[in-house]
C-alpha positions in Angstrom: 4.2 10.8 -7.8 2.4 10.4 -11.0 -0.7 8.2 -11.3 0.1 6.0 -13.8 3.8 5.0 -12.3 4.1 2.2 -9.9 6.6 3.4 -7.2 7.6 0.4 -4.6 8.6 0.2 -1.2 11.3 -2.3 -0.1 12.4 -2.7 3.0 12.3 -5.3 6.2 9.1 -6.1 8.1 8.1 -3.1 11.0 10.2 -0.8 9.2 7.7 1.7 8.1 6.4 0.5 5.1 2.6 0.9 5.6 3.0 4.2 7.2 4.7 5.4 4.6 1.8 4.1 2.2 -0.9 6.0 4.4 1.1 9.0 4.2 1.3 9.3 0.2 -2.1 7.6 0.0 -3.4 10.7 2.2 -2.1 13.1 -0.2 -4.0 11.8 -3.0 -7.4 10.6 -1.6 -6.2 7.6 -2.1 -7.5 4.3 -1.4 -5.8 1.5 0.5 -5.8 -2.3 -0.3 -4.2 -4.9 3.0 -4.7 -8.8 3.3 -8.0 -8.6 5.7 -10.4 -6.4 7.6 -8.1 -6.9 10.8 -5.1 -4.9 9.4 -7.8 -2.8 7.1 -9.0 -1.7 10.9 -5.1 -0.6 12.1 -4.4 0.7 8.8 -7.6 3.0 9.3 -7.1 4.2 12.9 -3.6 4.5 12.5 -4.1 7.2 9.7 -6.1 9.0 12.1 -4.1 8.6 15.4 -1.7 10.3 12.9 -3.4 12.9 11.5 -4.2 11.5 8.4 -7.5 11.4 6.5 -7.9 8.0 4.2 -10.6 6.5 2.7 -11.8 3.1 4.5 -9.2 0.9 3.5 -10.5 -2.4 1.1 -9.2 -5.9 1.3 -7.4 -7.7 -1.6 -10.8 -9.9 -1.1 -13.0 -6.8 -2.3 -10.5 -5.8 -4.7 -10.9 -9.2 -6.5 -14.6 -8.9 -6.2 -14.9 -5.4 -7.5 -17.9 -4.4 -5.8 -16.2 -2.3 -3.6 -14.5 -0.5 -6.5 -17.7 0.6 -8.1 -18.0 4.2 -9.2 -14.0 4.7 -7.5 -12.4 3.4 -10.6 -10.3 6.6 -10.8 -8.9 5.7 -7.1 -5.3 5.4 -7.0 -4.7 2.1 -5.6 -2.2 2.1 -2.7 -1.0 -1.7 -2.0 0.0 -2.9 1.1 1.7 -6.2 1.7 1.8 -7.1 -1.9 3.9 -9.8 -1.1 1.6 -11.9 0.8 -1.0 -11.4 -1.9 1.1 -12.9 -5.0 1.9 -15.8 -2.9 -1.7 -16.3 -2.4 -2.4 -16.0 -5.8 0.7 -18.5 -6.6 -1.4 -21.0 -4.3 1.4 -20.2 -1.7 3.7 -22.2 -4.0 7.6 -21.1 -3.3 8.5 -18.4 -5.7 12.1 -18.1 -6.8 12.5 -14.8 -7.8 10.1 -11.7 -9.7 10.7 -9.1 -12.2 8.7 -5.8 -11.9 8.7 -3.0 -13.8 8.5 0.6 -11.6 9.7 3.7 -11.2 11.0 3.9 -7.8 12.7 1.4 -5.2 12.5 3.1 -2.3 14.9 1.5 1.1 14.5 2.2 4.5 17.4 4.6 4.2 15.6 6.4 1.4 12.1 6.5 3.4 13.7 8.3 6.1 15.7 10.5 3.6 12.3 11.6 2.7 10.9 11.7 6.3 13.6 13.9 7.3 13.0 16.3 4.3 9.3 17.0 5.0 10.2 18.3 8.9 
């Protein structure tokens, strides 16, 4: 994974999204933005009932203040429930449909493709 692609994750809810986040953001000393300091705390212990060493992860909150950003602007950003954030943004206003412009669409099929790769 380069640092300047975007590379998304689509799948259903509870299908492994977010872990597959903590894994790649592991790799990179990465750092981890979720919706609130509840799922910041899972997102954080889960890395390390797993095995994984992350950063404290930020809420979208902090990321729109920036003062948790300072002196980490070279942090690769790793974004979990995007979704929910551009809703908020759209002042939870219904949103039809949304173009994006990445490198890789990665299924559930294509997660665990990858899972089973790596053992």
């Amino acid at each position: 994974m380069r640092q300047d692609d975007i590379n998304i994750i689509v799948s259903g809810r509870r299908t492994g999204k977010t872990t597959a986040l903590i894994e790649e953001c592991a790799k990179v000393n990465g750092l981890m933005v979720t919706r609130n300091r509840d799922c910041a705390s899972w997102i954080y212990e889960t890395a390390k009932k797993n095995g994984y060493e992350i950063k404290e992860p930020i809420t979208y909150d902090d990321l729109l203040k920036g003062y948790k950003l300072a002196g980490r602007r070279q942090d690769v950003l790793f974004l979990d429930d995007l979704d929910w954030f551009v809703k908020r943004l759209c002042g939870w206003n219904p949103i039809g449909m949304v173009s994006f412009a990445g490198n890789a669409f990665l299924t559930q099929s294509e997660i665990e493709r990858i899972k089973e790769s790596e053992r």
